[in-house]
MARROLO-924054 format. One record per atom (N, C-alpha, C): z, x, y. Coordinates in steps of 0.1 Angstrom, whole numbers, padded with zeros to 4 digits, always signed. Atoms other than C-alpha are relative to their C-alpha. Example, Ala and Ser with C-alpha at 12.3 -4.5 7.8 and 13.67 -1.06 7.14 Angstrom:
+0000+0009-0012
+0078+0123-0045
+0000+0009+0012
+0000-0009-0011
+0071+0137-0011
+0008-0008+0011
//
This chain:
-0010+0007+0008
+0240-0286-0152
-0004+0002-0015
+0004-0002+0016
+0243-0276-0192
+0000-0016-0003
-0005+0011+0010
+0242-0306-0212
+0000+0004-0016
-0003-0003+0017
+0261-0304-0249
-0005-0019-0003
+0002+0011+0006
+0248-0326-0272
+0000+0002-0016
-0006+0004+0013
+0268-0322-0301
+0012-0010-0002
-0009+0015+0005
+0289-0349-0321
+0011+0000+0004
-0014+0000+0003
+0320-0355-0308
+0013-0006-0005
-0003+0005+0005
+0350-0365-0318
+0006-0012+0009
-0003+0015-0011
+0364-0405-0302
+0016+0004-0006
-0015-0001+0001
+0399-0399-0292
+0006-0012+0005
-0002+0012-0004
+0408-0435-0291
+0016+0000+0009
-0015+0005-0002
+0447-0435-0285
+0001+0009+0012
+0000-0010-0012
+0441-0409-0254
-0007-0014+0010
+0008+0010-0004
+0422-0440-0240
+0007-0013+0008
-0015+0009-0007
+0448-0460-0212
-0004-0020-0010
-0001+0014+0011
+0451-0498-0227
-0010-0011+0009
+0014+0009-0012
+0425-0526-0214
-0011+0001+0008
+0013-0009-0005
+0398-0503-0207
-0009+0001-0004
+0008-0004+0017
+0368-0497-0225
+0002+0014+0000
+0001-0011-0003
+0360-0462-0234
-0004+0006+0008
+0007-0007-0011
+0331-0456-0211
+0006-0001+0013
-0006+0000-0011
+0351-0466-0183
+0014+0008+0003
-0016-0015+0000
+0381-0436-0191
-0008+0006+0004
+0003-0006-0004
+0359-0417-0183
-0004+0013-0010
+0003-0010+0012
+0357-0400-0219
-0018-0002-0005
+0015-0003+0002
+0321-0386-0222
-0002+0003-0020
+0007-0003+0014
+0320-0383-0261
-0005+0011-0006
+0001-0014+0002
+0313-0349-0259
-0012+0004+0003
+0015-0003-0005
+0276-0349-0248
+0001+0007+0010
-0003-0008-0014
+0290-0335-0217
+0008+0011+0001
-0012-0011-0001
+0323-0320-0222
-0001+0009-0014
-0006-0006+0014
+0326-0311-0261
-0009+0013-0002
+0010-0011+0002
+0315-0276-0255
-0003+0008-0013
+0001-0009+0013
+0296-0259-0284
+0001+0015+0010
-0001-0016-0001
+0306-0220-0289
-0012+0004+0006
+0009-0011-0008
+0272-0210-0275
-0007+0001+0010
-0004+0010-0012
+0279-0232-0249
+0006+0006+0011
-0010+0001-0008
+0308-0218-0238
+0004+0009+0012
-0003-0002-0008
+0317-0211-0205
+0015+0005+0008
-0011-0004+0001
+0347-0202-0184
+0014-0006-0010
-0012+0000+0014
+0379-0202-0205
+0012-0014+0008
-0011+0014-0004
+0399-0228-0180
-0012-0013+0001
+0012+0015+0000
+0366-0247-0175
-0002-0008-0012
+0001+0004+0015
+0367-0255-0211
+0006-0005-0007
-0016+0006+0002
+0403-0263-0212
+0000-0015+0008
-0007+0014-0003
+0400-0290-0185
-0011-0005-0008
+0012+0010+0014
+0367-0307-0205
+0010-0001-0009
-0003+0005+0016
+0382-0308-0236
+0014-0010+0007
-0006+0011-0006
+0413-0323-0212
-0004-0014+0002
+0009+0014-0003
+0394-0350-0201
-0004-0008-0011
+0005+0002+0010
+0378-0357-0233
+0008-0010-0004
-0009+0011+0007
+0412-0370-0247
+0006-0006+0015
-0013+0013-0006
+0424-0390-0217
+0007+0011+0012
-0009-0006-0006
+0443-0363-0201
-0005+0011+0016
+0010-0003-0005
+0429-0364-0166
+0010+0012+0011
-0007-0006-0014
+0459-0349-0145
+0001+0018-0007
-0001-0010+0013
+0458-0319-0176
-0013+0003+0005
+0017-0001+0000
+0420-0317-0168
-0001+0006+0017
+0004-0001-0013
+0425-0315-0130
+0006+0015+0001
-0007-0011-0003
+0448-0290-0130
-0006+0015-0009
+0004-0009+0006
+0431-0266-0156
-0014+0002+0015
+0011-0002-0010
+0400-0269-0132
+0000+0006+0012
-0006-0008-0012
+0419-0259-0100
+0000+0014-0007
-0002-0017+0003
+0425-0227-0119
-0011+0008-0003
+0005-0007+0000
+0395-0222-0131
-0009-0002+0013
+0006+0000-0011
+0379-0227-0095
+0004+0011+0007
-0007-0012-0007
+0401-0201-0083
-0005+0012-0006
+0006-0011+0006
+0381-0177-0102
-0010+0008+0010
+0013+0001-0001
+0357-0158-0080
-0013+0003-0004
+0016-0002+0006
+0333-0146-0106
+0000-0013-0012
+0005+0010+0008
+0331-0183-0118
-0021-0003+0011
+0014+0002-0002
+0289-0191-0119
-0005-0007+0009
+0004+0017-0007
+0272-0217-0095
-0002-0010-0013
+0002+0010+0007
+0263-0236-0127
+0011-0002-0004
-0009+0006+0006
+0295-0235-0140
+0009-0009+0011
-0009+0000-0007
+0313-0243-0106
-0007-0018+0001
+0004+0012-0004
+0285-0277-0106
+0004-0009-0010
-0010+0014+0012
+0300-0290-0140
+0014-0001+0003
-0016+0005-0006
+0335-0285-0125
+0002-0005+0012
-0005+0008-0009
+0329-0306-0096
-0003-0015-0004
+0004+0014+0010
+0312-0333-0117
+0013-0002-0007
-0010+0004+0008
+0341-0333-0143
+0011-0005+0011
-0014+0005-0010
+0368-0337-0112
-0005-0012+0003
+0003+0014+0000
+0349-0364-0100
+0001-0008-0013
-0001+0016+0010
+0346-0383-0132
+0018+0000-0001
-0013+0004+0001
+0384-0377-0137
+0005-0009+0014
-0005+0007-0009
+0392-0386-0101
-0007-0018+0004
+0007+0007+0003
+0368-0414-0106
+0009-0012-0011
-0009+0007+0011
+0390-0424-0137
+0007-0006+0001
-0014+0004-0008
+0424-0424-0115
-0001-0010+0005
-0001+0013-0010
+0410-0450-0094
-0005+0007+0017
-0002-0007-0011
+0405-0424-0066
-0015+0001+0007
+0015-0005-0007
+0369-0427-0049
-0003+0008+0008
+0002-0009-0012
+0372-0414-0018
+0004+0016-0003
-0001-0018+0005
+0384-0377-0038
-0011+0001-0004
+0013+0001+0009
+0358-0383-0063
-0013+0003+0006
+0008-0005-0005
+0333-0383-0039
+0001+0011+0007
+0007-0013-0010
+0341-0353-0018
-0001+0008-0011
+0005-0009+0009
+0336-0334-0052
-0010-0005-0003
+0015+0005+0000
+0305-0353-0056
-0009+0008+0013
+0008-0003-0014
+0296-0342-0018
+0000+0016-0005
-0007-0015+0004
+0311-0303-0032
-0016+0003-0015
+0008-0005+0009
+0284-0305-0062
-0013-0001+0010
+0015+0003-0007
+0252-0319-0037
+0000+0012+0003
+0003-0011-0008
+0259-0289-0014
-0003+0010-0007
+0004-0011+0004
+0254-0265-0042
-0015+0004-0006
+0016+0003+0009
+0227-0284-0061
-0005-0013+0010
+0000+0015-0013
+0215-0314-0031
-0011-0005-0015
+0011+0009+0006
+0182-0324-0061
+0012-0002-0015
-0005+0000+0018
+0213-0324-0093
-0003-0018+0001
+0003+0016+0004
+0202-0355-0112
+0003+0001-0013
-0003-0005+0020
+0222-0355-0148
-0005-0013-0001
+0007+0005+0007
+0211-0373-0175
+0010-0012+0000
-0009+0014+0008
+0223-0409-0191
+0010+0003-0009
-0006-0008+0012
+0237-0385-0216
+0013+0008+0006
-0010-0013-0008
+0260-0367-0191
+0012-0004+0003
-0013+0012-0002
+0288-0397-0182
+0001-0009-0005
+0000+0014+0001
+0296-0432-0186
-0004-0002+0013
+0006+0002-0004
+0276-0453-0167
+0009-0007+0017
-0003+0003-0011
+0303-0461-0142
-0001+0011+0008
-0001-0013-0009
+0308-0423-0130
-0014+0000+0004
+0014-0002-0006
+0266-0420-0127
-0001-0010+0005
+0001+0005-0004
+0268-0451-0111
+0009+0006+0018
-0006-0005-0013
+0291-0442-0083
-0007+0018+0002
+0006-0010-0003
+0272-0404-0085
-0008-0003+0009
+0013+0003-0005
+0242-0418-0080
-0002-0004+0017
+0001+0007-0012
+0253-0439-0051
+0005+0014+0014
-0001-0011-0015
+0270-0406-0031
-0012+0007+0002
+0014-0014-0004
+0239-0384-0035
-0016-0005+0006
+0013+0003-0010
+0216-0414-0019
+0008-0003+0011
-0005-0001-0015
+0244-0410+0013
-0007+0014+0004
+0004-0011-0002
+0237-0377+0007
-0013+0005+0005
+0013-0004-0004
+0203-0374+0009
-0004-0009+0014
+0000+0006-0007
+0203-0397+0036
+0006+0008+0015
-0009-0008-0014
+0229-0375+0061
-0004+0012+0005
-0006-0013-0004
+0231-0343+0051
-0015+0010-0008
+0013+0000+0007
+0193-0334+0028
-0011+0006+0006
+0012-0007-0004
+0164-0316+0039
-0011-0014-0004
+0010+0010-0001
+0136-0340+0046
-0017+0004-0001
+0012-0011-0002
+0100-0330+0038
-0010-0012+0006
+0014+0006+0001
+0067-0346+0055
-0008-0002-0009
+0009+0001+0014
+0042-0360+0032
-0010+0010+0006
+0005-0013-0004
+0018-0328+0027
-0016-0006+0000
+0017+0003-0002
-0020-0325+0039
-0006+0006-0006
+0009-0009+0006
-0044-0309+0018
-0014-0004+0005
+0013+0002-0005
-0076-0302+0037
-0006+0016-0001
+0003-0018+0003
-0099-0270+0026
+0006+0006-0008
-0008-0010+0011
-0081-0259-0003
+0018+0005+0011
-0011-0009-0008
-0049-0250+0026
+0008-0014+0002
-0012+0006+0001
-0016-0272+0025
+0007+0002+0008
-0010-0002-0011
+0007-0278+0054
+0008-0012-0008
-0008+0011+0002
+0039-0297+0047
+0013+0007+0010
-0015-0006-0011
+0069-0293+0073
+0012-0013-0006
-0010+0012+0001
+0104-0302+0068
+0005-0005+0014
-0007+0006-0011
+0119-0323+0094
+0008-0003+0006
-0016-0005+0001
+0152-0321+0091
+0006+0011-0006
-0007-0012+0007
+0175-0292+0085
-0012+0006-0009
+0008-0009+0003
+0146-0268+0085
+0007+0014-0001
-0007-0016+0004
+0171-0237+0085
+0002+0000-0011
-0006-0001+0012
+0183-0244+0051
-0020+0002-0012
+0017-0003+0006
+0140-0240+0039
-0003+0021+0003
-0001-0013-0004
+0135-0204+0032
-0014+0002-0002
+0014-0001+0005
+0100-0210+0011
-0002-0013-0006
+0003+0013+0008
+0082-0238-0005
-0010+0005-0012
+0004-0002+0010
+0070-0239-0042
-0013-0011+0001
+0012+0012+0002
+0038-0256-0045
-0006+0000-0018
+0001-0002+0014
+0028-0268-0083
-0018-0010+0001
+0014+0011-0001
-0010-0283-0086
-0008+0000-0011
+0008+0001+0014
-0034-0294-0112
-0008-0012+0001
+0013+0012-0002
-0066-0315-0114
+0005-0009-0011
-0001+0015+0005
-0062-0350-0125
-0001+0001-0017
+0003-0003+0016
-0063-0350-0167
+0003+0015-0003
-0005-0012+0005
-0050-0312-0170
+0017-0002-0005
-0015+0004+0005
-0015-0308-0187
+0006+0009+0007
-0005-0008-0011
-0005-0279-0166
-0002+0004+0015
-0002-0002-0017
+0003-0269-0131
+0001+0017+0001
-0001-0009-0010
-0006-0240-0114
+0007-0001+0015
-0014-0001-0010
+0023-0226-0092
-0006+0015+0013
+0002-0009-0011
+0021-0206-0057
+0010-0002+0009
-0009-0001-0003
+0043-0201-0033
+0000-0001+0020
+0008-0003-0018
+0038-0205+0007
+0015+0003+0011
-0015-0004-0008
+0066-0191+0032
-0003-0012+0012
-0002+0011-0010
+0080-0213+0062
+0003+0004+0009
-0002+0002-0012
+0077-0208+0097
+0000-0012+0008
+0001+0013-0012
+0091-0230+0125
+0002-0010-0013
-0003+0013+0000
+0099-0253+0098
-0013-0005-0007
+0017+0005+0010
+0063-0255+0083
-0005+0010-0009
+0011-0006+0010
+0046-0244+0053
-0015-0001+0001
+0011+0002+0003
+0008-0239+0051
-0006+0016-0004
+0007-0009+0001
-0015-0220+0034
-0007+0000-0009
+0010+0003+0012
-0042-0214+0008
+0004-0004-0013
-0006+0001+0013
-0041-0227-0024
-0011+0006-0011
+0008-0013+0002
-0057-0192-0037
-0002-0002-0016
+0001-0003+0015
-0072-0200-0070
-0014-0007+0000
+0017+0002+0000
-0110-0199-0068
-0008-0008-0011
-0001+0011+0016
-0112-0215-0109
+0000-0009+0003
-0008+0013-0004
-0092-0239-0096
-0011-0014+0005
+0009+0010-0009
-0117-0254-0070
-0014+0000-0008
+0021+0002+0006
-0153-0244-0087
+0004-0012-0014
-0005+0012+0014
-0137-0267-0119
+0007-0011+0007
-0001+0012-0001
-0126-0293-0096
-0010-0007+0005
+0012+0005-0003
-0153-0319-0095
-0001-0012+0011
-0002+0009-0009
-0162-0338-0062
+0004-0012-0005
-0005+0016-0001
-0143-0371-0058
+0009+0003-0008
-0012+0004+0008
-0119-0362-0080
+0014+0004+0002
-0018-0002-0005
-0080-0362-0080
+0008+0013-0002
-0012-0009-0003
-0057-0334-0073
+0013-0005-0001
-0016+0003+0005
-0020-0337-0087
+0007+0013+0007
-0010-0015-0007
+0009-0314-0070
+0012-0011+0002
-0022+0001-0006
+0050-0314-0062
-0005+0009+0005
-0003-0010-0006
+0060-0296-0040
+0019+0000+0002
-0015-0005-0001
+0097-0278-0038
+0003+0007+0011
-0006-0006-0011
+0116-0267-0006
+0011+0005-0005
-0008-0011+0008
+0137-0237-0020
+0008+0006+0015
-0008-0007-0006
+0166-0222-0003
+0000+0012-0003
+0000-0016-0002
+0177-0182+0005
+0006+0001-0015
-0003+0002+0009
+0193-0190-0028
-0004+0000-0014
+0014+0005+0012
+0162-0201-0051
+0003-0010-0003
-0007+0013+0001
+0182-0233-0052
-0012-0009+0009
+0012+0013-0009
+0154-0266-0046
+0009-0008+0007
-0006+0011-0008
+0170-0286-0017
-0014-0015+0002
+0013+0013+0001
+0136-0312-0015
-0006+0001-0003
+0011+0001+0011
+0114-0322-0036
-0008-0010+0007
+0012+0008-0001
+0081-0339-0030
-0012-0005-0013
+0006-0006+0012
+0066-0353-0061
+0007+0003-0011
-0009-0002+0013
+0080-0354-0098
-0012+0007-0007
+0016-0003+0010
+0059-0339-0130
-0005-0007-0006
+0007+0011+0009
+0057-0371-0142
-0008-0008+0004
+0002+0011-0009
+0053-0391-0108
-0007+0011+0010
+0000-0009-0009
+0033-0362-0088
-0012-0005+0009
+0005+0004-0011
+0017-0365-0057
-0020+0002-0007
+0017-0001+0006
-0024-0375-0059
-0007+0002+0014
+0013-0001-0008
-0053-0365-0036
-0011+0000-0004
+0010+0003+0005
-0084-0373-0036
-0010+0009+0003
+0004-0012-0008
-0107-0340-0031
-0020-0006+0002
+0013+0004+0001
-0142-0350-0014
-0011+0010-0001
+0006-0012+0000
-0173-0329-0012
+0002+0009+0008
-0002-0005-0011
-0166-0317+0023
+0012+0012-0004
-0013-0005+0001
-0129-0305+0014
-0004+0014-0013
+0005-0010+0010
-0142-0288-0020
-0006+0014+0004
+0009-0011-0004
-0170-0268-0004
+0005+0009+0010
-0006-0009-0010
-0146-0257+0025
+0011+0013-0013
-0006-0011+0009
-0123-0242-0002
-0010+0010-0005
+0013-0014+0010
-0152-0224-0024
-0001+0007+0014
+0007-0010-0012
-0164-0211+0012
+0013+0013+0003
-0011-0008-0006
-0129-0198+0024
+0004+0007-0011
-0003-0012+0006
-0120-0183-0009
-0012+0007-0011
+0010-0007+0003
-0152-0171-0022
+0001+0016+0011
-0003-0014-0004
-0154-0131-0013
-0014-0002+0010
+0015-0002-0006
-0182-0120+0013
-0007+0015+0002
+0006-0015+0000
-0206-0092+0006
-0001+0006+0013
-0002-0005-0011
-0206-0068+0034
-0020-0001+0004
+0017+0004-0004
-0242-0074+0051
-0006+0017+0001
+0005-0017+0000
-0265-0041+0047
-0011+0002+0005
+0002-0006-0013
-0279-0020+0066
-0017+0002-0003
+0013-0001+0003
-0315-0025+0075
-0012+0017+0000
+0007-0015+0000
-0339+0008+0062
-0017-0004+0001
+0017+0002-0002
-0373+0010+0076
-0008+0007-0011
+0010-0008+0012
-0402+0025+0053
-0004+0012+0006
+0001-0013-0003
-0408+0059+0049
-0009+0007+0010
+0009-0004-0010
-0441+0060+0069
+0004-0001+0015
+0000+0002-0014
-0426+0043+0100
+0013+0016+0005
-0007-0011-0005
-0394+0067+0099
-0010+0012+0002
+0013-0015-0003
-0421+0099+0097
-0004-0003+0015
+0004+0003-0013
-0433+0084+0125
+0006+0002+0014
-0007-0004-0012
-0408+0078+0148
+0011+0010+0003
-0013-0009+0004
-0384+0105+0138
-0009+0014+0008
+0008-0015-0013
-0391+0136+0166
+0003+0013-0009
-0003-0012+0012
-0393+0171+0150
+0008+0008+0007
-0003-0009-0004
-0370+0192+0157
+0000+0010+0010
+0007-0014-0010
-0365+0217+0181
+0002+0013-0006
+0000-0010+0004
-0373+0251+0177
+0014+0009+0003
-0012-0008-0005
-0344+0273+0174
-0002+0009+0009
-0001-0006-0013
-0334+0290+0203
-0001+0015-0003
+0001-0014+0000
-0341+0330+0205
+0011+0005+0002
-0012-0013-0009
-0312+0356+0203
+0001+0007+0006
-0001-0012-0009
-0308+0377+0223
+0004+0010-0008
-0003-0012+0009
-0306+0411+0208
+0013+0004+0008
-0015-0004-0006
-0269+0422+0206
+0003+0016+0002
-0002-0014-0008
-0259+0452+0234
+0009-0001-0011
-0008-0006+0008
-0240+0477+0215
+0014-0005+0013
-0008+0003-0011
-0205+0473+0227
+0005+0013+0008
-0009-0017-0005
-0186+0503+0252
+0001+0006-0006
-0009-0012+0009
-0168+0520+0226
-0011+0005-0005
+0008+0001+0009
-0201+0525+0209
-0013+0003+0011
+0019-0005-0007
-0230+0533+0236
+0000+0017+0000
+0003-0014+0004
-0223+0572+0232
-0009+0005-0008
+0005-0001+0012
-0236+0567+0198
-0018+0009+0003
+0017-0003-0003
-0272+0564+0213
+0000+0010+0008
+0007-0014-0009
-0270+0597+0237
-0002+0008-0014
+0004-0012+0009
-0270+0620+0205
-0012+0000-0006
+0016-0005+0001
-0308+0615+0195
-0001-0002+0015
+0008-0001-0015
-0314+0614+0235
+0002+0020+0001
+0002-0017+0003
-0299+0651+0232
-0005+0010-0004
+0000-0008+0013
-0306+0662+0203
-0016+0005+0005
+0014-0005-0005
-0342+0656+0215
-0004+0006+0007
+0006-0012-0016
-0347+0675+0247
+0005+0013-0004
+0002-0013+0007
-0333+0703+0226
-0009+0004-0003
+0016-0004+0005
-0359+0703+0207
-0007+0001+0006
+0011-0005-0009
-0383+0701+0235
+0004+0011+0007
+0000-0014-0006
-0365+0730+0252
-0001+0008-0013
+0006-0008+0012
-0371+0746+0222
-0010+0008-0007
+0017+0002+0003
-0404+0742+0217
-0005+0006+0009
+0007-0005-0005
-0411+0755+0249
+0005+0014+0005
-0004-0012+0001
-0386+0786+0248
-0011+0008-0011
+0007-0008+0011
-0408+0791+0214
-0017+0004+0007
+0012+0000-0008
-0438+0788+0233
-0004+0015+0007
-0002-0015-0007
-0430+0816+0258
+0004+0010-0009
-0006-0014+0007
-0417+0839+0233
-0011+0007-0007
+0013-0002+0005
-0452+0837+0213
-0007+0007+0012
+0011-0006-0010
-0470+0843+0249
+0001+0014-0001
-0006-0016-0006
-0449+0872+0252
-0001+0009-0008
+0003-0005+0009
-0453+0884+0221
-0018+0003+0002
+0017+0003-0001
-0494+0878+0224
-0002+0013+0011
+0003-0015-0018
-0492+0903+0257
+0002+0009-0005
-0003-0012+0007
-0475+0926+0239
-0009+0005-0008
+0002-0005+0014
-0494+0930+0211
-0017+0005+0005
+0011-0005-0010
-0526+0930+0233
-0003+0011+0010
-0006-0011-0008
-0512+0954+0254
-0004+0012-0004
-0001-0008+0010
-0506+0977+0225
-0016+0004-0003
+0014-0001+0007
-0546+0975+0212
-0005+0009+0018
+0007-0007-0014
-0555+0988+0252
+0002+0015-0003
-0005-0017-0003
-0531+1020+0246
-0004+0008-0014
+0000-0005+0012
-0539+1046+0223
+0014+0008-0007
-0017-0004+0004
-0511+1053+0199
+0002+0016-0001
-0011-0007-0002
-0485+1080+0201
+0008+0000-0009
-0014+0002+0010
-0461+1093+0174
+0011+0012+0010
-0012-0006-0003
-0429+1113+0184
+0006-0002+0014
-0007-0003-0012
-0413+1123+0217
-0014-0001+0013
+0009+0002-0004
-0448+1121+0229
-0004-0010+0005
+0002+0014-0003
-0450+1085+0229
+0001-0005+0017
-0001+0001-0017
-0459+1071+0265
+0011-0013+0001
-0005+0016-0002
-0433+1047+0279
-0002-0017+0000
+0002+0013-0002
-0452+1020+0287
-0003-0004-0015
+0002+0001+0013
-0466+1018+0252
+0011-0003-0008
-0014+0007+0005
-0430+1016+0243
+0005-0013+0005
-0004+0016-0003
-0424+0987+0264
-0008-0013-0006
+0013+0007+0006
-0455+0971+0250
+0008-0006-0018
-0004+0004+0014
-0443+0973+0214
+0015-0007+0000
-0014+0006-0001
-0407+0966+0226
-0002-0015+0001
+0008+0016-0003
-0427+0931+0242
+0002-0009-0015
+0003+0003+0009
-0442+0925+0210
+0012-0005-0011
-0011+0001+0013
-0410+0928+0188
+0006-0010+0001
-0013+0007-0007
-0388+0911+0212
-0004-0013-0008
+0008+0005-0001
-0414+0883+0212
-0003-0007-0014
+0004+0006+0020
-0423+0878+0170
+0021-0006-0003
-0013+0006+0006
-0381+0876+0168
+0007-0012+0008
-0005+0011-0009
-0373+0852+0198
-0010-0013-0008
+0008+0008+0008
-0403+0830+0182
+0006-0005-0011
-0001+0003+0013
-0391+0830+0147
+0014-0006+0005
-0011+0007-0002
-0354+0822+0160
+0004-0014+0011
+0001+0008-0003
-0367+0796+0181
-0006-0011-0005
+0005+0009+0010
-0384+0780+0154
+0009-0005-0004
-0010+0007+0011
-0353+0777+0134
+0007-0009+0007
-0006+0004-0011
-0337+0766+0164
-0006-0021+0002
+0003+0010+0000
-0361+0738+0166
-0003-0012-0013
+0002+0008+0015
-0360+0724+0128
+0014-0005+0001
-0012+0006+0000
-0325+0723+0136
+0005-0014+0010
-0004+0002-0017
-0327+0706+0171
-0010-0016-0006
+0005+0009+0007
-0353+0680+0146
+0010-0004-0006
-0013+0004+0011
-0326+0677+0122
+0011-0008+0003
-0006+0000-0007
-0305+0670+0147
+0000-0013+0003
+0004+0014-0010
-0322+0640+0163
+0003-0008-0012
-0001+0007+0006
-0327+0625+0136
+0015-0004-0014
-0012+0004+0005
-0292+0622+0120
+0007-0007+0012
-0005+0010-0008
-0281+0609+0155
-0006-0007-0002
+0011+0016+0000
-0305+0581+0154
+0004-0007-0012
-0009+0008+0011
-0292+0572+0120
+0011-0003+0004
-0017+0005+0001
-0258+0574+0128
+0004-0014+0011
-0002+0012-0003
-0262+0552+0158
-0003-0016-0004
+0008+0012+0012
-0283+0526+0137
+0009-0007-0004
-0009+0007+0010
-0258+0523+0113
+0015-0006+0011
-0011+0000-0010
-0226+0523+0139
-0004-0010+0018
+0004+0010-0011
-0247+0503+0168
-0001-0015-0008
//
């Protein structure tokens, strides 16, 4: 509900005859006489300042129109059920008056305007529908428990219309309230009241202050527990204190016990010895590699002992030769010719079986490399 509280003007002769003013129903402008920065919808504005002078059937009917608006506000829609009521209020008409009284509860169920907002007959008959109201139709809360720093309060009527509950608290002699918020299942609120400061600065035996608000899907408060002025007291003992610090105090993670260096040496086993490779077979493609020094070599040894015989044979020959006496021309004895022929054969088979075998060395050992590198 806005309230204007600028001067207005007293429109006496708008004012039916034998009435006083406060009982027209003319609010003097604290209510209706909207200032510019005030101002609201453009028919809502029209019927107030209707009302203002008198003119309640001018006032009603501006308001139907602007009701028919649908991007009029919730706040503006709760001063245009107030204003109907005070005019239908005016007419004589109660039983209208109030179902726009019942039309404002359901939007706002805690509205409580000021002294400043009507004449004292309209807040008198307000007053009286919105304690039917809260009586019928009102969300009802349990008085709340605080035990361990953790708050349960359930509503107990018309718990679907509870979406969350506002909780406001503050130690006894502080001027502000710390605010938190607790969700509602089943119709019950509970839960920590998470401010660790909070509890180490409150001193055993002493009083705890809080309201608490039951808030609708809307953000709209349907029940209240607890004013700021008149707010609920507890009394917090040692027990209750220490359970809070315990529950919201952090807990270090517990660590891990390390023995001393001599006992680990001790019982710590050594290792095992790594396991032996096996020397890795060449694979298929690749065992040929190794016959070429297996070859290469028994050349050489046939080599060696082709050179062998070639020397003997030579050695006979040449011995041979020293038996016979020499011979030049056509004279020459045969055998003597085969002797030296021996001999010749014998120094040339030798010498080309040497080369034979440097080669047939040579040989081996470039296989053996090559497998090496290639095995």
């Amino acid at each position: 509900m806005r309230l204007f509280v600028k001067t207005a003007t007293f429109h006496r002769g708008a004012v039916p005859r034998g009435r006083p003013l406060w009982s027209a129903g003319v609010v003097l402008g604290l209510f209706l006489g909207a200032a510019p920065a005030w101002a609201g919808h453009p028919r809502l504005d029209e019927g107030k300042a209707a009302y203002e002078r008198g003119q309640f059937r001018v006032a009603l009917l501006k308001l139907t129109e602007a009701e028919r608006d649908p991007k009029l506000a919730d706040d503006d829609r709760v001063q245009l059920h107030f204003v109907r009521g005070a005019c239908l209020h005016a007419m004589r008409k109660p039983a209208e008056a109030n179902r726009s009284f019942d039309a404002l509860l359901r939007l706002r169920p805690l509205h409580e305007p000021s002294a400043l907002d009507a004449p004292p007959d309209v807040l008198a008959a307000f007053h009286a529908r919105a304690e039917e109201f809260q009586k019928a139709q009102a969300v009802r809360l349990t008085a709340p428990a605080l035990e361990g720093g953790r708050l349960t309060i359930t509503a107990e009527r018309h718990p679907q219309q509870v979406d969350h509950v506002v909780v406001f608290i503050r130690a006894a002699g502080e001027t502000s309230y710390l605010q938190t918020t607790l969700p509602v299942v089943s119709g019950t609120a509970s839960g920590m009241l998470q401010d660790l400061a909070f509890w180490e600065r409150q001193a055993e035996g002493g009083a705890v202050e809080l309201l608490v608000e039951a808030v609708n899907k809307r953000d709209v408060p349907v029940a209240r527990a607890g004013t700021g002025t008149a707010p609920l007291r507890f009394t917090v003992d040692a027990a209750n204190r220490n359970a809070a610090l315990q529950a919201l105090t952090p807990v270090a993670p517990p660590q891990a016990l390390v023995p001393p260096p001599d006992l680990v040496a001790a019982v710590e086993p050594a290792p095992p010895p790594p396991a032996a490779t096996p020397p890795e077979e060449p694979s298929g493609g690749r065992k040929w590699l190794w016959g070429l020094p297996v070859a290469a070599g028994a050349a050489a040894g046939m080599t060696v002992l082709l050179g062998v015989g070639s020397a003997v044979l030579a050695g006979l020959g040449y011995a041979a030769m020293l038996a016979q006496p020499r011979t030049v021309g056509a004279e020459a004895k045969p055998a003597y010719q085969a002797m030296l022929g021996a001999y010749v054969g014998g120094l040339v088979g030798t010498g080309l079986l040497g080369v034979l075998f440097v080669a047939a060395l040579l040989g081996t050992a470039a296989a053996s490399g090559l497998a090496f590198l290639m095995g």
